[in-house]
N, C-alpha and C positions, 0 to 999 in steps of 0.2 A: 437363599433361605434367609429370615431377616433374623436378626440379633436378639434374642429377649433376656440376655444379660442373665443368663444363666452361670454362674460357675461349675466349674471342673466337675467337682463334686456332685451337683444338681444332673448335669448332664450326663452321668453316669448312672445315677439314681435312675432318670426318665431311659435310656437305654435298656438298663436291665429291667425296667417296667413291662418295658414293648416288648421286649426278647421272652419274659415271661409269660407271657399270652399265648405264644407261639410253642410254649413248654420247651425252651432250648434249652440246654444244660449249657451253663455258662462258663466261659475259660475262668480259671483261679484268678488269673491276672485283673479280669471285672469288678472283681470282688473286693472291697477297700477294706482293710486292716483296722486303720484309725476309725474309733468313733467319737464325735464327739457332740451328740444329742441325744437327749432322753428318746426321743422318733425314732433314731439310730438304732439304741440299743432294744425299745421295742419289736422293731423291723427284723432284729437280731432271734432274736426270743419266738417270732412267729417262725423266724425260716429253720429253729430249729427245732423245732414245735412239727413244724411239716416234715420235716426229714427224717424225726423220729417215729412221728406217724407211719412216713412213707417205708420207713425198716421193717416197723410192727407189720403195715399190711403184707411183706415181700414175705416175712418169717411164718405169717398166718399162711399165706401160698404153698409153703414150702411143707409147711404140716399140714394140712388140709391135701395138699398129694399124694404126701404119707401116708396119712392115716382117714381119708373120707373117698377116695374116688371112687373104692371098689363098691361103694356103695349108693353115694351120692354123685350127681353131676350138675351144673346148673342148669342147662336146657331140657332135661329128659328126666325122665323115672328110670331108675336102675332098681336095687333091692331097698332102695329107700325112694323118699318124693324129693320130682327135681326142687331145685333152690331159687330158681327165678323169681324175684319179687318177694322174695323168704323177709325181708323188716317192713313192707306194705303189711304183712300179714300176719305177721308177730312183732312182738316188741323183743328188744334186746335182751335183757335181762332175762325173759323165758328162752329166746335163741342158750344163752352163757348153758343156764339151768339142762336144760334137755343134750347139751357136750358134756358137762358134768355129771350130772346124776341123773342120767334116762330111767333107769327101772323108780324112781321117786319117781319122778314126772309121771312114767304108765300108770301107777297106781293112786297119784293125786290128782293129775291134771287131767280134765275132762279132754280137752285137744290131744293132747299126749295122748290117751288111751284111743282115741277113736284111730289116730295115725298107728298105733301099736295093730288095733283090729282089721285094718285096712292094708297094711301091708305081713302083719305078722310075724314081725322081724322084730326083736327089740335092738337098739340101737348098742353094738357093739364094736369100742375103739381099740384097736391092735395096738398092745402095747399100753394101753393107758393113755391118757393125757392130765399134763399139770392145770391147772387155773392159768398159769401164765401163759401157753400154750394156747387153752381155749380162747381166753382174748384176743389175743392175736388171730385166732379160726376167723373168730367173729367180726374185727378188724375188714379179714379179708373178704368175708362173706359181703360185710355191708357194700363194698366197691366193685364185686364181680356180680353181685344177686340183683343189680339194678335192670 
């Protein structure tokens, strides 16, 4: 292989490049401690950026099991509509709205009421849910509802 005078450092970086495509979880030991560039620390920031993402979406899973299967599934119709393609077809913010305040939605939202007429169930969460919960739902919806 010919020499492009890479250091230690770089060589590491292009590694765990390649290893990341592949979505390997990488040994600690990969992982360099020291930074010392503004890149670095940006590089820093996105990977925890993503991790904190990747928590949200695992915690959004964990509630959405809890508290939507018996209703919702993503492939199929249960006593609510399947979820498949659910942000092709709404936007976000009405996803958040309709976790939080369904009976608002039935009686403001034109979509909301025709889905209320259509299945005849108003959407009801066992137990409650906080905002910071539903975000997290919705988190996970956007990565499973693809």
């Amino acid at each position: 292989m010919p020499n492009y005078g890479f250091t230690d450092e770089e060589k590491l970086a292009l590694t765990m490049l390649v290893m990341s495509w592949k979505k390997v979880n990488l040994p600690a030991e990969y992982i360099p401690v020291k930074k010392t560039t503004t890149q670095n620390a940006q590089m820093d920031k996105s990977s925890s950026a993503q991790t904190a993402s990747a928590d949200l979406v695992k915690r959004g899973e964990e509630i959405y099991n809890q508290k939507c299967t018996a209703c919702h599934q993503i492939e199929k119709k249960l006593v609510g509509p399947a979820l498949k393609g659910l942000f092709e077809r709404r936007k976000e913010d009405w996803v958040l709205s309709m976790i939080l305040n369904p009976d608002s939605m039935i009686k403001n939202d034109p979509i909301a009421k025709k889905l209320y007429e259509e299945y005849n169930v108003p959407m009801v969460i066992p137990g409650g849910i906080t905002q910071e919960e539903a975000k997290a739902v919705v988190e996970y919806l956007k990565t499973a509802t693809k």
